[in-house]
VMD Tcl script that draws the C-alpha trace (Angstrom):
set ca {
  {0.00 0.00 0.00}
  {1.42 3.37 -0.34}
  {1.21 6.25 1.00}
  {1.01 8.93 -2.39}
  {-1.13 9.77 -4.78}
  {-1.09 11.76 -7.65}
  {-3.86 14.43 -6.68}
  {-5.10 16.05 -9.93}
  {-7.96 19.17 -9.69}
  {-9.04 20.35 -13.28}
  {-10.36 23.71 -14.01}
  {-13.39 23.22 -13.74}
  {-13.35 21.83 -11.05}
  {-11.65 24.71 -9.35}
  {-14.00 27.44 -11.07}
  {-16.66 25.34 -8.99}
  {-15.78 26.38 -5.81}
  {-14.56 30.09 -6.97}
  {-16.12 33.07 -5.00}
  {-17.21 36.19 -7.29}
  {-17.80 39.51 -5.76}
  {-21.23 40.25 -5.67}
  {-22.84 41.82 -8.65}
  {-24.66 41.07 -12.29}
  {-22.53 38.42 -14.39}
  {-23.67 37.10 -18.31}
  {-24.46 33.48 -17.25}
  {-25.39 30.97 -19.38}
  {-27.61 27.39 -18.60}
  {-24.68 24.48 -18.96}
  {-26.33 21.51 -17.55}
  {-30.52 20.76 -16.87}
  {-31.50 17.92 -14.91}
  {-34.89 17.05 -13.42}
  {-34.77 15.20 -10.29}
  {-36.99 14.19 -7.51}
  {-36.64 16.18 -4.15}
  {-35.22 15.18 -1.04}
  {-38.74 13.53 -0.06}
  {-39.74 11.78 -3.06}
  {-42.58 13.52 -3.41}
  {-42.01 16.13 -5.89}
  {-39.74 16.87 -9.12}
  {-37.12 19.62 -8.74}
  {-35.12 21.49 -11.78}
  {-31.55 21.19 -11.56}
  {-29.79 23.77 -13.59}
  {-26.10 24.60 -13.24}
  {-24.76 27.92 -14.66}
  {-21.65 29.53 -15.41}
  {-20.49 33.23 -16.26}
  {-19.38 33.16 -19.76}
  {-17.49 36.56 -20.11}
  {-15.41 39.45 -18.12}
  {-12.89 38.71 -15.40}
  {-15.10 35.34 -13.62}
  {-15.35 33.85 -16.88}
  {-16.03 29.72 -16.12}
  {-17.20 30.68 -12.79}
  {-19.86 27.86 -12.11}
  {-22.46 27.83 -9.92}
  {-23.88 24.09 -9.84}
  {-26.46 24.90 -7.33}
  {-29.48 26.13 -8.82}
  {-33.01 24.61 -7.91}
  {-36.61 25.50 -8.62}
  {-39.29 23.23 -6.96}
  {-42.10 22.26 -8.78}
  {-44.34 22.52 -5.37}
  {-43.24 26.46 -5.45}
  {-43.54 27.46 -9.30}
  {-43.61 30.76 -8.96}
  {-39.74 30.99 -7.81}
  {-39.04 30.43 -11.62}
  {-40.95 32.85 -13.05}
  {-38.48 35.32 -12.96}
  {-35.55 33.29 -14.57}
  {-38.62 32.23 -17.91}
  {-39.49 36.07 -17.58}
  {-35.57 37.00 -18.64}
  {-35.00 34.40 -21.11}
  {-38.08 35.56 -23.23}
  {-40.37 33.20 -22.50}
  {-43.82 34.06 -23.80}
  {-46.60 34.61 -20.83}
  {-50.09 33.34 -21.45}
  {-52.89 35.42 -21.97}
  {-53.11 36.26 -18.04}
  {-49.99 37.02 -17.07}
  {-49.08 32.94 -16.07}
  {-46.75 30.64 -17.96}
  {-46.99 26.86 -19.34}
  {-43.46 25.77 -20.40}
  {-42.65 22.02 -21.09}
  {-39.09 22.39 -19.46}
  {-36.08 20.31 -21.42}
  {-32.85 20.42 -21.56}
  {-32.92 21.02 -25.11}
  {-34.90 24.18 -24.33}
  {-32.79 25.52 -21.47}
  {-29.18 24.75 -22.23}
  {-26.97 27.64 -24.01}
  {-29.78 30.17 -23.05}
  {-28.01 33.36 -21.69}
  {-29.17 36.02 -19.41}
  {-27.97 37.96 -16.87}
  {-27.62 36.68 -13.06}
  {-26.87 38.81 -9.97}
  {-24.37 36.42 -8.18}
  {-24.27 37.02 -4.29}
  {-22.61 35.73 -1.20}
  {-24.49 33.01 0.62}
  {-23.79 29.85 2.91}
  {-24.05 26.29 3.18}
  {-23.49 24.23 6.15}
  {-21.55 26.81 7.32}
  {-19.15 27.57 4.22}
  {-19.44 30.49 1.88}
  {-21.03 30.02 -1.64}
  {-22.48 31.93 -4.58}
  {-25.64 32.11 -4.76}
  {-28.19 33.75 -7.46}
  {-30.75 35.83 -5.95}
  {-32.07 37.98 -9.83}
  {-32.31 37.28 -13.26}
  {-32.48 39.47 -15.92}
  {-32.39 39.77 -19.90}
  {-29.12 39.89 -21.18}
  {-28.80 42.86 -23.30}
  {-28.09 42.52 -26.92}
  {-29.45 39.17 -26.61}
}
mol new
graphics top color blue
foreach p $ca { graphics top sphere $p radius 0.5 }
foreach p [lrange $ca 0 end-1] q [lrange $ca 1 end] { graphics top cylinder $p $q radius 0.2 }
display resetview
C-alpha cells in the first residue's frame, strides 16, 4: 500500500468552488436535470450555470433549484429568457434540456452559505442585453 497519490484538480473543477464579488454576471444554462426532491414527493429542476465573459469567466455555480411545489420561484428566470406569458400574465413551459441549455441572461451572483461555508448564490435574473 502506499502512502502517495497523484492528486489532480481540473479547471473546472476549481472554477466550482470560486467566489465572485457580488454583482450582475452574463451566465449561461450548462447543464438541466430534473430530479426528484429530497422527499420523493415532488420533481425539482436542476440547472447549473456559469459566467461566460469578463474577469469570472467559467465561474460555475452548480447549485441552482426551482421546486415544482413552489412554481412561482421560476418565473423570474422564464421572464428573462423571453419566454412568452399566457394570456393572463401565467406561464406553461414544457421544461427540457434542449430548451434551457446555451440560453443566456444575466444573473446577480451574491454571497451566501451552506453548512456553514461560503457560496455563490443567485438571488435575480435578468435579460441579457443585446441578446
Amino acid at each position: 500500500m502506499s502512502d502517495e497519490m497523484l492528486w489532480n484538480i481540473t479547471e473546472e473543477e476549481l472554477n466550482r468552488n470560486k467566489l465572485v464579488d457580488p454583482g450582475w454576471y452574463p451566465t449561461e444554462i450548462t447543464d438541466f436535470a430534473i430530479e426528484d426532491s429530497k422527499k420523493k414527493d415532488s420533481k425539482n429542476l436542476h440547472l447549473t450555470v456559469t459566467i461566460f465573459a469578463g474577469e469570472n469567466k467559467g465561474v460555475i455555480n452548480p447549485f441552482i433549484y426551482f421546486s415544482e411545489k413552489a412554481p412561482a420561484m421560476f418565473a423570474p428566470m422564464l421572464e428573462a429568457l423571453g419566454f412568452p406569458k399566457n394570456p393572463n400574465g401565467t406561464y406553461s413551459v414544457k421544461v427540457s434540456k434542449e430548451l434551457f441549455v446555451g440560453k443566456k441572461l444575466l444573473a446577480h451572483w451574491v454571497r451566501g452559505d451552506y453548512e456553514g461555508k461560503p457560496v455563490n448564490q443567485i438571488n435575480e435574473w435578468a435579460v441579457l442585453p443585446n441578446a
